[in-house]
N, CA, C and O atoms as CSV, one atom per row, in Angstrom:
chain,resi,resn,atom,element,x,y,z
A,1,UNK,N,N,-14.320,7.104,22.419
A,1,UNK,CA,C,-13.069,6.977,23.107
A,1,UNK,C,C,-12.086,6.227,22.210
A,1,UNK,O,O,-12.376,5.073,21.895
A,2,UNK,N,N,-10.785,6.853,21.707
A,2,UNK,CA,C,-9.990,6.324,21.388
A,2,UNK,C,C,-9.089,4.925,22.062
A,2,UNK,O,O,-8.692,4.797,23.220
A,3,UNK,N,N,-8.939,3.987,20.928
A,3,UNK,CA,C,-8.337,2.380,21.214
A,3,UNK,C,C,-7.149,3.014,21.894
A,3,UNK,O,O,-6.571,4.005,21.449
A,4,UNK,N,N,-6.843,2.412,22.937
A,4,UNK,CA,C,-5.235,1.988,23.254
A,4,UNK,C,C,-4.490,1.714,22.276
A,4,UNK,O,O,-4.839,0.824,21.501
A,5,UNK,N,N,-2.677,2.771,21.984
A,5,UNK,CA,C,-2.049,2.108,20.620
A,5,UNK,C,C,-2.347,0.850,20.469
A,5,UNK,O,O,-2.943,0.331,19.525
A,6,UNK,N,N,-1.706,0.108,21.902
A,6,UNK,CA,C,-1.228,-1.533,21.307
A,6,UNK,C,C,-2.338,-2.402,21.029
A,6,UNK,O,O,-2.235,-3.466,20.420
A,7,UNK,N,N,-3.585,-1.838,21.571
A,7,UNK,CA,C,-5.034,-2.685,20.666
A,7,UNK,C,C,-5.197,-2.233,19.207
A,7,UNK,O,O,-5.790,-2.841,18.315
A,8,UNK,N,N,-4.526,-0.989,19.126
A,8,UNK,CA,C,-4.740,-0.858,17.459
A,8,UNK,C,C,-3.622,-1.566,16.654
A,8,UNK,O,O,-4.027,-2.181,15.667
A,9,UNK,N,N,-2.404,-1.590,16.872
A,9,UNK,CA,C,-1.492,-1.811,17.040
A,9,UNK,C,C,-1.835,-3.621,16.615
A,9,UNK,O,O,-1.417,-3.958,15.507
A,10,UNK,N,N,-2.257,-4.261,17.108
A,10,UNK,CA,C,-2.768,-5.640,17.444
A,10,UNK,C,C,-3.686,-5.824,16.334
A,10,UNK,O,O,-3.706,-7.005,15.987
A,11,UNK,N,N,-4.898,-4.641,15.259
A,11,UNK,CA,C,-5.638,-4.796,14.400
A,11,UNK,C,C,-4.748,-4.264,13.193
A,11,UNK,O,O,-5.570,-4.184,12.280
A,12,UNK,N,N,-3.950,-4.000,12.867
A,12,UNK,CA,C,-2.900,-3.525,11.502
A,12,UNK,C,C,-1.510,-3.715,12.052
A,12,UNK,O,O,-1.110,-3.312,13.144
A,13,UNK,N,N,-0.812,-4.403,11.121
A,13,UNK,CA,C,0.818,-4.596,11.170
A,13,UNK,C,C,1.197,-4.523,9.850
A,13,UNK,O,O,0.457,-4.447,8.868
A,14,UNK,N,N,2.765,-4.560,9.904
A,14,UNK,CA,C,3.105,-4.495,8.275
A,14,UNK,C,C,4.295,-4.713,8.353
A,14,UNK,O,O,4.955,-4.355,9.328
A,15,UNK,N,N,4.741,-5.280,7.436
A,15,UNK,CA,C,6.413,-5.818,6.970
A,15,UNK,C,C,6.768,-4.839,5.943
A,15,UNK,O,O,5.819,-4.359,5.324
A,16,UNK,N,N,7.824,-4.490,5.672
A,16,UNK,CA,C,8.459,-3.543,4.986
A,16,UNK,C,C,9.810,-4.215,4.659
A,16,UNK,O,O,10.741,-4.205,5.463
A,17,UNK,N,N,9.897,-4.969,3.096
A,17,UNK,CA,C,11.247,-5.410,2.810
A,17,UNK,C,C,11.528,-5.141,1.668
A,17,UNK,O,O,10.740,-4.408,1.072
A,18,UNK,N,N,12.410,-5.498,1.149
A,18,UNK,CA,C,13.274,-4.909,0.016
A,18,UNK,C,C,12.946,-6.319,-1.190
A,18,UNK,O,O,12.799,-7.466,-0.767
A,19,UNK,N,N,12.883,-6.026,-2.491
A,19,UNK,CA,C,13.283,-6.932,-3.082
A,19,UNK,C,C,13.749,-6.418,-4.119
A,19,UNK,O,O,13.032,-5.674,-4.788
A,20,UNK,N,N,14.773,-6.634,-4.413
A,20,UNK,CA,C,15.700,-6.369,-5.528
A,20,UNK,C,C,15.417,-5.033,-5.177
A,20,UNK,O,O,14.919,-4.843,-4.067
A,21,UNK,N,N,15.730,-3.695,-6.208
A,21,UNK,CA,C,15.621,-2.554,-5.831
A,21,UNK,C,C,14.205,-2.500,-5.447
A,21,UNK,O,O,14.101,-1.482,-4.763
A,22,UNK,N,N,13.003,-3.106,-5.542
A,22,UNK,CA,C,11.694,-2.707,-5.006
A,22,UNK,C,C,11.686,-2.877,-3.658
A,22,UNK,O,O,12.347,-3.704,-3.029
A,23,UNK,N,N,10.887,-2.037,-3.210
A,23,UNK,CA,C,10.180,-2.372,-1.045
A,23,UNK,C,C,8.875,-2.841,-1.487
A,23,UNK,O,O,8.168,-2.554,-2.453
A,24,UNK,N,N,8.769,-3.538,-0.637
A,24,UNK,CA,C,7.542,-4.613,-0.685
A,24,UNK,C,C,6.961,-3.722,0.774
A,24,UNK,O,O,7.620,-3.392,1.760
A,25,UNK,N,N,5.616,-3.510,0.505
A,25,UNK,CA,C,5.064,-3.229,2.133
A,25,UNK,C,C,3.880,-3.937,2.226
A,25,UNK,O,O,3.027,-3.666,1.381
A,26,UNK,N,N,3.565,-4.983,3.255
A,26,UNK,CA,C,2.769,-5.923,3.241
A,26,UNK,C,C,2.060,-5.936,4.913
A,26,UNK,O,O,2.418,-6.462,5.967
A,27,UNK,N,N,0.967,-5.128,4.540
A,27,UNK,CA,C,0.141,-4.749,5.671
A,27,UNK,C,C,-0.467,-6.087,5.857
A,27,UNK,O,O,-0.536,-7.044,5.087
A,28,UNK,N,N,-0.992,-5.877,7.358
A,28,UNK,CA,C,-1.608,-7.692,7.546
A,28,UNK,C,C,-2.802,-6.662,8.753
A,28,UNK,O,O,-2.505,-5.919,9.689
A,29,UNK,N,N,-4.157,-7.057,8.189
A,29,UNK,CA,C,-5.645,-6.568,9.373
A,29,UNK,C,C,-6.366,-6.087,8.607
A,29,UNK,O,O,-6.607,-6.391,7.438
A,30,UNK,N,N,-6.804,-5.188,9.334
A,30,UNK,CA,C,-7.781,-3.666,8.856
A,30,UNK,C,C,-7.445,-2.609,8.824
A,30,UNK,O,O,-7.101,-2.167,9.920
A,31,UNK,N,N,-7.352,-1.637,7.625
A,31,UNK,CA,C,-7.243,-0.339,7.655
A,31,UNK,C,C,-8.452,0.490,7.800
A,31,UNK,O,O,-9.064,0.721,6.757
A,32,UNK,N,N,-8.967,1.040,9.034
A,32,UNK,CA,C,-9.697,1.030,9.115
A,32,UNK,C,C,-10.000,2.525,10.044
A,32,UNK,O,O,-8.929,3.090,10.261
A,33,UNK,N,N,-11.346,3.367,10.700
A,33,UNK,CA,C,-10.938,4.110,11.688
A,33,UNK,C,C,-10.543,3.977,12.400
A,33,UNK,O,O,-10.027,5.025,12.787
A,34,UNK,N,N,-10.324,2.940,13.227
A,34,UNK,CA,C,-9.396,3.282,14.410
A,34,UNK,C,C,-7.976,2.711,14.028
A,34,UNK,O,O,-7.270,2.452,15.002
A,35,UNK,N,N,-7.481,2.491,12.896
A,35,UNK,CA,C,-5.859,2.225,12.493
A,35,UNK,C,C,-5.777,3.333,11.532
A,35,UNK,O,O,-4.949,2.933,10.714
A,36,UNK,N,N,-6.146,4.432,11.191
A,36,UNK,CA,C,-6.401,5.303,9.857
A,36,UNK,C,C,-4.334,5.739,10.153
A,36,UNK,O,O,-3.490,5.801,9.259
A,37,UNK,N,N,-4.051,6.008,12.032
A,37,UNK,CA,C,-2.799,6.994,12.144
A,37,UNK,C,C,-2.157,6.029,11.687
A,37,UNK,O,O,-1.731,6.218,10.548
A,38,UNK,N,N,-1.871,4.835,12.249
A,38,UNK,CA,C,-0.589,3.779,11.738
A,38,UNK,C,C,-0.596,3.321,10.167
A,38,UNK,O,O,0.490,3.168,9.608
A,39,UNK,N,N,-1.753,3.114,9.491
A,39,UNK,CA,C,-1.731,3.014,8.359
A,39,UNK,C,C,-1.166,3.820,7.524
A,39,UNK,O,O,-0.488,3.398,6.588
A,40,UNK,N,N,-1.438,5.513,7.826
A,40,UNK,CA,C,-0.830,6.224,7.170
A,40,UNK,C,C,0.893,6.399,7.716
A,40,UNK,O,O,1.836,6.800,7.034
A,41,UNK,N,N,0.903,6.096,8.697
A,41,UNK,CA,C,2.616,5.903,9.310
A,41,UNK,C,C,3.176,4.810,8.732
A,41,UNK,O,O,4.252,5.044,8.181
A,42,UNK,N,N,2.811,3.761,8.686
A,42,UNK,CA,C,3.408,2.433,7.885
A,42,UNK,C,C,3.752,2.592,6.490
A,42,UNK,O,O,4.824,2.250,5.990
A,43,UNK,N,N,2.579,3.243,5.771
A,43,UNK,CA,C,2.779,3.774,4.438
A,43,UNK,C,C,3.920,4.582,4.316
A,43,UNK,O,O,5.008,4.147,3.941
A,44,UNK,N,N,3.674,5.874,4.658
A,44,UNK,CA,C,4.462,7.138,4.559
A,44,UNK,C,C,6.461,6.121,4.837
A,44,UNK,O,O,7.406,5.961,4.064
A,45,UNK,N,N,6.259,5.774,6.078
A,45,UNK,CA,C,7.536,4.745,6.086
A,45,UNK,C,C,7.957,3.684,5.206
A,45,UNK,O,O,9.003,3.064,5.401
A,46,UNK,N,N,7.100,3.433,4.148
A,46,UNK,CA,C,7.442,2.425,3.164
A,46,UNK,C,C,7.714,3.095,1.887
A,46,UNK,O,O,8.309,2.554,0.955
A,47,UNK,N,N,7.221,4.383,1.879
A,47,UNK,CA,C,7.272,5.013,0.900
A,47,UNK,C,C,8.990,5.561,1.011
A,47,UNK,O,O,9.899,5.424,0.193
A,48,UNK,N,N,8.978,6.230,2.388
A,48,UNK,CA,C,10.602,7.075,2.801
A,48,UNK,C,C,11.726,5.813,2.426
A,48,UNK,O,O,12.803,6.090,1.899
A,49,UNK,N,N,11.331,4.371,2.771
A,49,UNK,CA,C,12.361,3.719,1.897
A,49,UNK,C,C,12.618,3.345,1.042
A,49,UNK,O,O,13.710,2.830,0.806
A,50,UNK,N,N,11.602,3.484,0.184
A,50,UNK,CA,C,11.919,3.409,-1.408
A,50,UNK,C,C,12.834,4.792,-2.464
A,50,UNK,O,O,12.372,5.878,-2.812
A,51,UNK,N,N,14.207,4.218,-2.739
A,51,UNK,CA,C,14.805,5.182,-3.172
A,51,UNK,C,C,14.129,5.525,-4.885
A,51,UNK,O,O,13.640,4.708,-5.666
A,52,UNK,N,N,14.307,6.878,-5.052
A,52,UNK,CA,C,13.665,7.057,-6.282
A,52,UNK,C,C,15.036,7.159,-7.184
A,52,UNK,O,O,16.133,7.326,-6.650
A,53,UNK,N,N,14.820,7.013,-8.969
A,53,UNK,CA,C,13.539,6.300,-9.147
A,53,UNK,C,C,13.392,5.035,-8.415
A,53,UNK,O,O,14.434,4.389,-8.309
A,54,UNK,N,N,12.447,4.589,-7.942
A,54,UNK,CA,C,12.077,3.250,-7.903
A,54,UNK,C,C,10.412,3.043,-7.828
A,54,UNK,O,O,9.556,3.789,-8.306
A,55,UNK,N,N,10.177,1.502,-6.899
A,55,UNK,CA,C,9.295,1.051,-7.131
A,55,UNK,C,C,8.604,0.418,-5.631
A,55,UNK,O,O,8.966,-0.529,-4.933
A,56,UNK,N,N,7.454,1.391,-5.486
A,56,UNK,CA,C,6.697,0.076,-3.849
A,56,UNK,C,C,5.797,-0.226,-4.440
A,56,UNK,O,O,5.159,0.397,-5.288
A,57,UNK,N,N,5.634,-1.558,-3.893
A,57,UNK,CA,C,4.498,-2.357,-3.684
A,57,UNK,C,C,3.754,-2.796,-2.594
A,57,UNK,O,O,4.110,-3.489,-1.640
A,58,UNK,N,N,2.564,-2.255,-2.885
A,58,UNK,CA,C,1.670,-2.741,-1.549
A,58,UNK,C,C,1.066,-4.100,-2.060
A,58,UNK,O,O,0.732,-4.345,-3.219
A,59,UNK,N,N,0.993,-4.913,-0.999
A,59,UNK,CA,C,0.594,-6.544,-1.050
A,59,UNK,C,C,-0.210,-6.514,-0.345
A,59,UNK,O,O,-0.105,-6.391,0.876
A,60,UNK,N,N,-1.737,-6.684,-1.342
A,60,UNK,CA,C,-3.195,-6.513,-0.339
A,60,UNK,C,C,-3.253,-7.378,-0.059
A,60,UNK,O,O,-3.473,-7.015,1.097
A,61,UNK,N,N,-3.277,-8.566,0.027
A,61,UNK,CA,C,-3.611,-10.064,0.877
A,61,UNK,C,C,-3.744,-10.498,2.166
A,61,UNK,O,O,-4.125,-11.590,2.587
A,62,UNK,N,N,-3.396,-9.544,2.726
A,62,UNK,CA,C,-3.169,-9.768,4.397
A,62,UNK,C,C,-4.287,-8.436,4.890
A,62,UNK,O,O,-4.383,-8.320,6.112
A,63,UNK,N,N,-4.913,-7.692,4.255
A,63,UNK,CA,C,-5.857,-6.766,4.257
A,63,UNK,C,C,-7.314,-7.255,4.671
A,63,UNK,O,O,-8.060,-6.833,3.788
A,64,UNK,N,N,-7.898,-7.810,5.420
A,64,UNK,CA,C,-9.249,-8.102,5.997
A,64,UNK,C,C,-9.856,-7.328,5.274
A,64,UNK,O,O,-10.594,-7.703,4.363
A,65,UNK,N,N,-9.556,-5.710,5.680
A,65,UNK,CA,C,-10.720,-4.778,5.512
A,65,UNK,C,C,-9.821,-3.162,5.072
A,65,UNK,O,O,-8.910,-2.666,5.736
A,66,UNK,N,N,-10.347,-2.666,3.927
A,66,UNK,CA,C,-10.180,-1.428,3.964
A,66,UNK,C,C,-10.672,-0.334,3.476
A,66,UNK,O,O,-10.792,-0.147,2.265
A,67,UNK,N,N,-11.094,0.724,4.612
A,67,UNK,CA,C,-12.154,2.031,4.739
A,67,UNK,C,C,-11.830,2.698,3.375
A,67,UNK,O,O,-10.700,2.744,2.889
A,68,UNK,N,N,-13.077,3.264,2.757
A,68,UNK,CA,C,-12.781,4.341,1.704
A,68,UNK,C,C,-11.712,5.292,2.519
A,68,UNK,O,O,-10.714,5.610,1.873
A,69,UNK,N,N,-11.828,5.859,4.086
A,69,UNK,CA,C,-10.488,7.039,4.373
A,69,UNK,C,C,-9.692,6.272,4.006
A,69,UNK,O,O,-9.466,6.343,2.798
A,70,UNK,N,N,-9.065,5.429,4.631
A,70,UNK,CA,C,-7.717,4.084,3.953
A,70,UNK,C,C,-7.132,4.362,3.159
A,70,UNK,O,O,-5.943,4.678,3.113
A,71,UNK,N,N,-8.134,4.262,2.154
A,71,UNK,CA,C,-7.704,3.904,0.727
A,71,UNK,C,C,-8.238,5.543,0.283
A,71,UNK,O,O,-9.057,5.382,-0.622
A,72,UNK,N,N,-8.101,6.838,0.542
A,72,UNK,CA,C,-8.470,7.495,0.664
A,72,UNK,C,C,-6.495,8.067,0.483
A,72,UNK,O,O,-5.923,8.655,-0.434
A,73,UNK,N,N,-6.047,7.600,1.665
A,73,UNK,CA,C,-4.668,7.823,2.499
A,73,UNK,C,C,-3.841,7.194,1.023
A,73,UNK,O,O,-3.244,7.906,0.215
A,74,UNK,N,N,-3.997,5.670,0.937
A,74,UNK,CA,C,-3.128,5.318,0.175
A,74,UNK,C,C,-3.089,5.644,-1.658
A,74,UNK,O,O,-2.558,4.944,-2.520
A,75,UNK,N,N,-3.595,6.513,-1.774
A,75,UNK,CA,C,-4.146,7.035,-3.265
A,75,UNK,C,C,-3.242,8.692,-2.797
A,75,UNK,O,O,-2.391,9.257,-3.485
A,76,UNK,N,N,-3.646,9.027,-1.786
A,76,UNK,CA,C,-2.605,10.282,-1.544
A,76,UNK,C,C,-1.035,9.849,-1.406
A,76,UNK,O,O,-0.108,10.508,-1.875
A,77,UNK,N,N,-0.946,9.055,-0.935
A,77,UNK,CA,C,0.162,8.375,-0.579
A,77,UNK,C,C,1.210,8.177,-2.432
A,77,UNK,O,O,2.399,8.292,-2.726
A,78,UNK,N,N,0.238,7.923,-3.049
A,78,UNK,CA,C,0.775,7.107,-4.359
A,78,UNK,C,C,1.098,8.410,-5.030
A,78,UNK,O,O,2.068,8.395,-5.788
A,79,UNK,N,N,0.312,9.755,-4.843
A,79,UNK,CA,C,0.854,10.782,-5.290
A,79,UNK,C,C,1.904,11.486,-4.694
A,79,UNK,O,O,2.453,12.466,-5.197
A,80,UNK,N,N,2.179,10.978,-3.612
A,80,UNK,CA,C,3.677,12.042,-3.022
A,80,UNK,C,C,4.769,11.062,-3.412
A,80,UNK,O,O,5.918,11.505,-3.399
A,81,UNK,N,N,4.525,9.444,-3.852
A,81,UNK,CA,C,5.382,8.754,-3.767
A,81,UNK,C,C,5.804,9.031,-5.386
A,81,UNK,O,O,7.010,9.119,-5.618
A,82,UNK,N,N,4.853,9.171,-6.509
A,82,UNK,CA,C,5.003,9.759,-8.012
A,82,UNK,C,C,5.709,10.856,-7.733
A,82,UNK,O,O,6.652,11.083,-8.491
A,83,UNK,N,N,5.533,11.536,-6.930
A,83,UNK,CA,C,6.100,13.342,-6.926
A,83,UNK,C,C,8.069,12.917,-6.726
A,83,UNK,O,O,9.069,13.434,-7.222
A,84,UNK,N,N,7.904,11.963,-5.936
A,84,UNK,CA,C,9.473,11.432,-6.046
A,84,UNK,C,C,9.949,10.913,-6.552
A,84,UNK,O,O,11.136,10.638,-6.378
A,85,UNK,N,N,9.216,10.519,-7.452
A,85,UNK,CA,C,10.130,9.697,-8.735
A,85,UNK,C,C,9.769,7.984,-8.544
A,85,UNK,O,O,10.532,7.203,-9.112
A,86,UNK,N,N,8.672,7.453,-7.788
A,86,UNK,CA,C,8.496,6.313,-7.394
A,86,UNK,C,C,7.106,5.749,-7.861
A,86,UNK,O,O,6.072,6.407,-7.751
A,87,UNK,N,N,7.141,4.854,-8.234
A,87,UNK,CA,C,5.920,4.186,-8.372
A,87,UNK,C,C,5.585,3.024,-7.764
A,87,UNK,O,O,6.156,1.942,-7.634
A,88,UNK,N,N,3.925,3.727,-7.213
A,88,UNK,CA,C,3.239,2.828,-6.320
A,88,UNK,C,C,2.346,1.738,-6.993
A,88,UNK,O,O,1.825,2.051,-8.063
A,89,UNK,N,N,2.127,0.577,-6.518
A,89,UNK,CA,C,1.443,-0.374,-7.291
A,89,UNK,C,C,0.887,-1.191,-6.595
A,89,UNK,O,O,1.648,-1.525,-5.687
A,90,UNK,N,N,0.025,-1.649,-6.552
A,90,UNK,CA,C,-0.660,-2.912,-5.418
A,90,UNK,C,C,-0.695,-4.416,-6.519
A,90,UNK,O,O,-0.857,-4.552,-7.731
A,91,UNK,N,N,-0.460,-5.347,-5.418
A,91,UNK,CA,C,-0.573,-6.770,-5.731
A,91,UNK,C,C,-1.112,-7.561,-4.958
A,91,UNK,O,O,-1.151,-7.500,-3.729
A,92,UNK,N,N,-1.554,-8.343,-5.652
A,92,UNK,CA,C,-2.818,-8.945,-5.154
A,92,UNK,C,C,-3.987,-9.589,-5.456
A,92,UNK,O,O,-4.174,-10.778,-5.198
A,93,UNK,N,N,-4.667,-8.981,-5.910
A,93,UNK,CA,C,-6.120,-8.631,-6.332
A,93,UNK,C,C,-7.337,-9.189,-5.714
A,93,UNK,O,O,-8.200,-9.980,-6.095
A,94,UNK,N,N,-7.012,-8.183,-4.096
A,94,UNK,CA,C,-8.152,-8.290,-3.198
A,94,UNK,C,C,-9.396,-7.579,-4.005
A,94,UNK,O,O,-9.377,-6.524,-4.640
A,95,UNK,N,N,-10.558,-8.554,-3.763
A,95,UNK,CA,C,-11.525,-8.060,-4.060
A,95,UNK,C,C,-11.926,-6.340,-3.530
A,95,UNK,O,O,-12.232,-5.361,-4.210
A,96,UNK,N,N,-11.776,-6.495,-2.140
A,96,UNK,CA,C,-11.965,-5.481,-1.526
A,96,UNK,C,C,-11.065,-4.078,-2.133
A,96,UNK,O,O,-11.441,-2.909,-2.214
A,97,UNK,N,N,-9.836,-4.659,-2.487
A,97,UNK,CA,C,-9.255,-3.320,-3.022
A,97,UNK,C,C,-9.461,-2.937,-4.414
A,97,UNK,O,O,-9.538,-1.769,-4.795
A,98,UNK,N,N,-9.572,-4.261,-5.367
A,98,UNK,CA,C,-10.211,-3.646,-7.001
A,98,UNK,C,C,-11.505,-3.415,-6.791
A,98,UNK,O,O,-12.114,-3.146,-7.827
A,99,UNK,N,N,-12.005,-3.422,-6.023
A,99,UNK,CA,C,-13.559,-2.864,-6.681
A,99,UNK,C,C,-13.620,-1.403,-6.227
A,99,UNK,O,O,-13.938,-0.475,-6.971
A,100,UNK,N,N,-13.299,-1.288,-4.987
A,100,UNK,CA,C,-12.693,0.467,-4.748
A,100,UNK,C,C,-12.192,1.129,-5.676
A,100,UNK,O,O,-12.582,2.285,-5.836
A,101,UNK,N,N,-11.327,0.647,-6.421
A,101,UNK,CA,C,-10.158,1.239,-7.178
A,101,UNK,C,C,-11.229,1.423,-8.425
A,101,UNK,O,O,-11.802,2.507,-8.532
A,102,UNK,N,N,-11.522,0.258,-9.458
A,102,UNK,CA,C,-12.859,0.752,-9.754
A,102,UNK,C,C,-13.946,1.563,-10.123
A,102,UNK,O,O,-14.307,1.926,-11.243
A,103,UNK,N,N,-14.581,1.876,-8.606
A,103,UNK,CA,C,-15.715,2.748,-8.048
A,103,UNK,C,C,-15.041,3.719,-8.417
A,103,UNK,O,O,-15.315,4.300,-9.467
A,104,UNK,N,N,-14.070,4.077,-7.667
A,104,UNK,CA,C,-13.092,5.435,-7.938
A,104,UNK,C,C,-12.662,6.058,-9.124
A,104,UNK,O,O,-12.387,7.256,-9.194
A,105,UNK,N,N,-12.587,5.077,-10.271
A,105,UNK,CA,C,-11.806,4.579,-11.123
A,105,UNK,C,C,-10.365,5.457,-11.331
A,105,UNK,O,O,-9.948,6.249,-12.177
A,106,UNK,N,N,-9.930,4.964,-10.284
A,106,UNK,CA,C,-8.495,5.116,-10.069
A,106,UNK,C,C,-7.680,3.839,-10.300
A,106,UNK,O,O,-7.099,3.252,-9.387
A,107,UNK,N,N,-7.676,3.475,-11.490
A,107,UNK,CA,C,-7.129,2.385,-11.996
A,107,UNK,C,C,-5.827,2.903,-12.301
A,107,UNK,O,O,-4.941,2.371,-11.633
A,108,UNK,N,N,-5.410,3.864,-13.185
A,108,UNK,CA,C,-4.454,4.674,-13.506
A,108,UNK,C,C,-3.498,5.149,-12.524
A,108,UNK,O,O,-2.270,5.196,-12.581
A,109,UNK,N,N,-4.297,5.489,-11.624
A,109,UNK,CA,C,-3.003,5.812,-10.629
A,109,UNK,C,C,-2.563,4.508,-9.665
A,109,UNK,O,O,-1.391,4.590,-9.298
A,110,UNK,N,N,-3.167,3.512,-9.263
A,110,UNK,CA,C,-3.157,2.918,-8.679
A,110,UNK,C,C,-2.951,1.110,-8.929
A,110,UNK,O,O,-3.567,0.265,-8.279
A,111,UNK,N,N,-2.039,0.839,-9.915
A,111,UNK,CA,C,-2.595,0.194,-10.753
A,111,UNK,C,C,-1.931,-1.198,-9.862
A,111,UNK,O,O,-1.019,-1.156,-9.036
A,112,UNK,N,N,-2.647,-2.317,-10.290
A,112,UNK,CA,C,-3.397,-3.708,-9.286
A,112,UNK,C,C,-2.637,-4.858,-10.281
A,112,UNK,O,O,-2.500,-4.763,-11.501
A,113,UNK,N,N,-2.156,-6.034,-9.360
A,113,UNK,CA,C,-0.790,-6.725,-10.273
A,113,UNK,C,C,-1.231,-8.078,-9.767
A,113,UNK,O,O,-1.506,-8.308,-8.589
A,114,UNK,N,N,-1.266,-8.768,-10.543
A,114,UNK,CA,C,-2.130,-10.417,-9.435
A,114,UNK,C,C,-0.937,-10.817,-8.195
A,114,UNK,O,O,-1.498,-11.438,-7.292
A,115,UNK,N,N,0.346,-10.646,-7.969
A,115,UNK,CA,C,1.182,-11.219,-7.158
A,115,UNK,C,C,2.493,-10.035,-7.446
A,115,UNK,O,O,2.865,-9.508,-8.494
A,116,UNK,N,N,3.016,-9.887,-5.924
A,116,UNK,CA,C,4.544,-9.245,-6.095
A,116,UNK,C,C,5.413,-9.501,-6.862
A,116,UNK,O,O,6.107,-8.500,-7.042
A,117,UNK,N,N,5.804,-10.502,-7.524
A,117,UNK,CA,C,6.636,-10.700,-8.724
A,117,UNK,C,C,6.088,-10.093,-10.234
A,117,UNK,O,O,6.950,-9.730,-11.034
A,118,UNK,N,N,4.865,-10.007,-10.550
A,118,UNK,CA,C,4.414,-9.742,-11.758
A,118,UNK,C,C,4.316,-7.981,-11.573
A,118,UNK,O,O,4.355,-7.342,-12.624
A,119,UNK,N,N,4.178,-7.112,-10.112
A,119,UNK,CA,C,3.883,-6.018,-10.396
A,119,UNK,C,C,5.323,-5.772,-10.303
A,119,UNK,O,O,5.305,-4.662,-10.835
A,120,UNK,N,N,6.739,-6.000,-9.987
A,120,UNK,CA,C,8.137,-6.185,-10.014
A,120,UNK,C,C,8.362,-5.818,-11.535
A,120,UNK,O,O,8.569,-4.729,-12.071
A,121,UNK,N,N,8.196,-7.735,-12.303
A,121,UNK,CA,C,8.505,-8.060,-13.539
A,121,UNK,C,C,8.152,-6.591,-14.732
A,121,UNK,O,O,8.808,-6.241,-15.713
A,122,UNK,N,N,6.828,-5.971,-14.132
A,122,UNK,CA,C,6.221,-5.166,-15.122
A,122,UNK,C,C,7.072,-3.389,-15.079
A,122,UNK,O,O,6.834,-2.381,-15.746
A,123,UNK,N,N,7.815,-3.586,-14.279
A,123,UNK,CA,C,8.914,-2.510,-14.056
A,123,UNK,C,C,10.255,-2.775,-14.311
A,123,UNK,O,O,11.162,-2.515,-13.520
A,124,UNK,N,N,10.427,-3.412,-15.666
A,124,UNK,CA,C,12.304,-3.939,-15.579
A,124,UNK,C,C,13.259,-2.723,-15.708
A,124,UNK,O,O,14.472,-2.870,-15.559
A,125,UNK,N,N,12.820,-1.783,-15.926
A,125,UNK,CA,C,14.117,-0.382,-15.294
A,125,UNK,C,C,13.893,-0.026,-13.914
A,125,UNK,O,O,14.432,0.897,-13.302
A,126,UNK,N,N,12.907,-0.982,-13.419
A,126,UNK,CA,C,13.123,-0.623,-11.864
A,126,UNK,C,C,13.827,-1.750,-11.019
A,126,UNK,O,O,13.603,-1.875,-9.815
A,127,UNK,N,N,14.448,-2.335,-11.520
A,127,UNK,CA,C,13.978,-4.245,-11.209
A,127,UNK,C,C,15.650,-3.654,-10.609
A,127,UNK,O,O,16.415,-4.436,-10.045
């Protein structure tokens, strides 16, 4: 039986802000099966505001937990966001998300920045 939205709703949230020309999207829970729809809605919406060229950043730190589908989503995600002229980047360096990345070795597409300012700094024609 599927969660009630607002109990899922209650296990994944996310901020979506701007910094300098970059969007910062900074999920806070679990991405997980029963958040797989909002995760990919939060994304897909962080992605639609990043004007291309530019630059998102996902900020794993507020990430408890996240499912190979998840991160499954956000690796597809990083390719429609390349297809627009945008580059996706995570900051952070949740354990949970480099060792996936890793396993996968989707280092290349996905590439992992210790803090939002340094995966920023490392884009100065996006800055």
């Amino acid at each position: 039986m599927a969660e009630p939205e607002e109990d899922v709703g209650a296990r994944l949230s996310a901020v979506i802000a701007r910094r300098g020309s970059a969007v910062v999207f900074r999920p806070q829970g679990e991405a997980d099966a029963y958040t797989l729809r909002i995760w990919q809605r939060l994304l897909r919406q962080a992605c639609e505001a990043t004007d291309a060229p530019g630059l998102l950043v996902v900020e794993t730190t507020g990430l408890r937990f996240i499912s190979c589908r998840a991160f499954t989503v956000l690796a597809d995600e990083a390719d429609r966001c390349r297809s627009r002229g945008i580059e996706l980047r995570l900051a952070g360096n949740q354990p949970v998300v480099t060792r996936l990345i890793d396993v996968a070795g989707l280092g290349g597409q996905l590439p992992v920045y210790s803090c939002i300012a340094t995966a920023v700094a490392a884009a100065p024609d996006l800055r």
